[in-house]
N, C-alpha and C positions, 0 to 999 in steps of 0.2 A: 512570479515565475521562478522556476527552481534554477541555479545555476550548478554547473560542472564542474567539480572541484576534480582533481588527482584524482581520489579516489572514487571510481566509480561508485561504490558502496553508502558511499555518504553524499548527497544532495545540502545546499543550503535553502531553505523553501518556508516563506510563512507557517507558523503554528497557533491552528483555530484555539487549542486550549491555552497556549502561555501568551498568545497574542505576537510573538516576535519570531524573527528572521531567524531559525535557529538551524544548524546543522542536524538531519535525521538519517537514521538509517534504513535504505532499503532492499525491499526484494521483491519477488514473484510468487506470488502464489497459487495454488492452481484446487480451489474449493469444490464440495459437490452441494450443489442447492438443491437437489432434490431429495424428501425423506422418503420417497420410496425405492427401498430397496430391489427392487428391478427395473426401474429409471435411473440410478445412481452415476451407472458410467455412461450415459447420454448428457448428462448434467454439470459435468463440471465446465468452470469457466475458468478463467486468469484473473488475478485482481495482482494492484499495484499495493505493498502494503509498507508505509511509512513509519517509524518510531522517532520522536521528536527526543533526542540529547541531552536536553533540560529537563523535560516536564516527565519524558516517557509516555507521552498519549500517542495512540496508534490510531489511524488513519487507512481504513480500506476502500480502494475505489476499482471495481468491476472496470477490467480494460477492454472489451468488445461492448458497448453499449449502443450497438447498431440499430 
């Protein structure tokens, strides 16, 4: 489980590639999943997107997966 530090920007949260509790950085992103070009802006979604401090492995996880 990620905990809260000061800075909102930084999470401390396990990392799948370095295996350890490391400080990453995050943000929001907001992707278009569909390639067709007049579905495009029905398409996009939020994802949550993580960068691990150590290793720099990114980590994206779709945040409506209703």
């Amino acid at each position: 489980m990620a905990t809260q530090p000061s800075d909102p920007d930084h999470v401390t949260e396990r990392c799948g590639a370095c295996g350890g509790e490391t400080t990453h950085d995050v943000r929001v992103e907001i992707r278009t999943e569909s390639q067709k070009e007049e579905n495009a802006e029905f398409s996009r979604e939020p994802y949550r997107i993580t960068t691990c401090n150590e290793c720099g492995a990114e980590n994206a996880t779709r945040m409506n997966n209703a």
